[in-house]
C-alpha positions, 0 to 999 in steps of 0.5 A, spaced: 500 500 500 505 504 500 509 505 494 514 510 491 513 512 483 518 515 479 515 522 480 518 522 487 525 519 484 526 524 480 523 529 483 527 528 490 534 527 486 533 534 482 532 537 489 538 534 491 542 536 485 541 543 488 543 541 494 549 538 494 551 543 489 549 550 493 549 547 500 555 542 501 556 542 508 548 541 510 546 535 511 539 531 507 534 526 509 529 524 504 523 519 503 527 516 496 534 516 498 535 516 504 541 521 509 547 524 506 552 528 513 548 525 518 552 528 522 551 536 520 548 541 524 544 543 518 539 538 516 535 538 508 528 534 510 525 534 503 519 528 502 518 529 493 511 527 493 508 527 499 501 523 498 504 520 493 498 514 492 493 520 491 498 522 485 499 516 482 491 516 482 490 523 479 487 526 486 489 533 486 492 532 494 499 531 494 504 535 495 511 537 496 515 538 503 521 541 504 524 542 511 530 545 513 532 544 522 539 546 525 539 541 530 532 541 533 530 547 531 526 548 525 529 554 521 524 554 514 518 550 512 515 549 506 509 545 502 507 546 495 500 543 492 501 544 486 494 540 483 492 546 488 495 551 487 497 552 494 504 554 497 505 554 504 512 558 507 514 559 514 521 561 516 522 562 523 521 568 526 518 571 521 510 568 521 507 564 516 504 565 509 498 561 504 499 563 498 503 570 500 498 572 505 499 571 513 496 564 515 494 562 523 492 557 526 484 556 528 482 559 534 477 554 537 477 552 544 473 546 544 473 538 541 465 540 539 467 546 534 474 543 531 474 540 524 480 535 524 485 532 520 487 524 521 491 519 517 492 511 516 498 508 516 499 504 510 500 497 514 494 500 518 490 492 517 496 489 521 497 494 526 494 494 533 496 500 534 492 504 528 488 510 530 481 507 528 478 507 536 481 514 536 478 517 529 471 514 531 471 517 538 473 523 535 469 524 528 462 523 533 465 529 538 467 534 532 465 537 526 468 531 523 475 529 522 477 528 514 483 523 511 486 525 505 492 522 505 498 527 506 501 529 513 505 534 510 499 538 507 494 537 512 499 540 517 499 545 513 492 546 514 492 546 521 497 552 520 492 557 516 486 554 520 482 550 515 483 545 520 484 545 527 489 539 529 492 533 525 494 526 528 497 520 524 501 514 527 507 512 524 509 519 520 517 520 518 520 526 519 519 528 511 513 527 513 513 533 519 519 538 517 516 543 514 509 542 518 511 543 524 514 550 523 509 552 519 504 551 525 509 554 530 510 559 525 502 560 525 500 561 532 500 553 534 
């Protein structure tokens, strides 16, 4: 169920191409290729196609996901859906944008008014440890809870408000580097 596609390959080896040439001593870790200076203080998270079984199926919600952490701070994030024409970009300190607009996380403040996001781990039927009981119990306390298939886009929501929190089992750091300072970066 989890498969990678020759979009993700190429996509990632051209966005280490830039990297290697550009940012010699940073380190990289992505999806398809794996650590390059892992012991860098610098580290490129890069996910080429996150949402890459809705790609290889045409649904218009994948994404591209690009982090950049110094040790264990994030320093930039960005997720670009393109089927979407959605850019999320965040830098530390200096906020988070949708679109070039300023984006900030929801203001509700209960369970009863939240819009939620939730994934499935792709070995979900052989996992004990998947979030069915949690997504039933949650959809019927919310205004509902959505899966699409996309951690870093759906973070990304969760950043300018269309959603009011994410969760998901088993996610990678591609999966949540630029995500993670996109929210910050909003409010959350």
């Amino acid at each position: 169920r989890s498969f990678v596609t020759e979009a993700d390959r190429a996509a990632e080896a051209a966005m280490r191409a830039i990297l290697e040439s550009e940012r010699t001593d940073d380190g990289i870790i992505g999806e398809e290729y794996g650590t390059r200076n892992e012991g860098a203080g610098r580290q490129w998270v890069l996910d080429p196609i996150d949402g890459t079984n809705n790609f290889a199926h045409g649904h218009p919600w994948f994404c591209l996901s690009i982090g950049l952490w110094d040790g264990a701070a994030p320093l930039l994030g960005v997720v670009h859906a393109p089927a979407m024409h959605l850019m999320y970009a965040a830098a530390s300190g200096l906020g988070c944008r949708r679109n070039g607009a300023p984006a900030h996380v929801s203001s509700a403040t209960s369970l009863d008014e939240a819009l939620m996001a939730t994934g499935f781990p792709h070995d979900r039927a052989r996992r004990p440890d998947n979030n069915y009981r949690p997504f039933v119990t949650l959809d019927a306390r919310s205004h509902g809870v959505r899966r699409c298939a996309a951690a870093a886009l759906e973070l990304s929501m969760v950043a300018d408000g269309a959603y009011d929190a994410f969760w998901d089992a088993g996610l990678k750091p591609w999966d949540l580097a630029a995500g993670i300072l996109l929210i910050q970066e909003a409010g959350g």
